[in-house]
N, C-alpha and C positions, 0 to 999 in steps of 0.2 A: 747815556750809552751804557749798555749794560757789557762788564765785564765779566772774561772767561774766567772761570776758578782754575786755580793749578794746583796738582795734588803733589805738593813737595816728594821729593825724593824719602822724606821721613815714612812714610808707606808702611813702617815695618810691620812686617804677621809673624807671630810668633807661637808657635802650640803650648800654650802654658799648662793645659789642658785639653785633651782629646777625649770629649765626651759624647758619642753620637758623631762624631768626626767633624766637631766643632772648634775654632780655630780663634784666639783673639786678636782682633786687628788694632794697633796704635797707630797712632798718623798725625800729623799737624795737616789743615786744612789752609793754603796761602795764593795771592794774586801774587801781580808784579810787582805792588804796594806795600807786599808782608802780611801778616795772619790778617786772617778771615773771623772775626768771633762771632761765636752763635749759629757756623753754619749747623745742618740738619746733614746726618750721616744716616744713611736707610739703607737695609739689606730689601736689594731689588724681590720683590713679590711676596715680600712679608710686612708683616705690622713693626718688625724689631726696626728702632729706633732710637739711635741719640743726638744728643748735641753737643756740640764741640765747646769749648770756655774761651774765654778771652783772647785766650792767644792764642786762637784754630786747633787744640790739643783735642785728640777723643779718643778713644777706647768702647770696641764692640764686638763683643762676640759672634760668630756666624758662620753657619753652613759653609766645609769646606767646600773651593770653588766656585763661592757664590761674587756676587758680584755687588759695588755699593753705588747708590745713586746720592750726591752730594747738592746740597740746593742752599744759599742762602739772598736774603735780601741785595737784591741789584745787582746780581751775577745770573749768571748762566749757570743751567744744571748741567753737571757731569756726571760721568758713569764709566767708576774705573774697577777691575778685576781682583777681587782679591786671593791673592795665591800663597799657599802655605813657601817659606824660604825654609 
């Protein structure tokens, strides 16, 4: 059975830089089990792309307002909003 990912409340966007009105997103990626490692973090309709370490951590730059689709082995893809705080 494949499980839903849950995008912790670590979510955080932080403008560390505003370049193009570009925004970096950090986040732990986690189930009900605890981190998720190695999910794939993708800004929806682009090629930008990273992956998360071991213990579901990532960091990604991307178009403000845009939004990220999360997918790792034996879960369910999600698709959550990332908004500048």
């Amino acid at each position: 059975m494949r499980k839903s990912l849950l995008i912790t409340a670590l979510l955080l966007v932080s403008t560390l830089a505003i370049y193009a009105q570009n925004v970096v997103v950090q986040g732990r990626v986690a189930d009900a089990s605890g981190p998720v490692p190695n999910a794939t973090i993708q800004e929806k309709g682009t090629s930008n792309t990273v992956r998360g370490d071991a213990e579901g951590n990532f960091s990604i730059r991307v178009k403000q307002g845009a939004r990220l689709v999360i997918s790792a082995v034996g879960h369910e893809t999600s698709e959550v909003a990332a908004a500048a705080t």
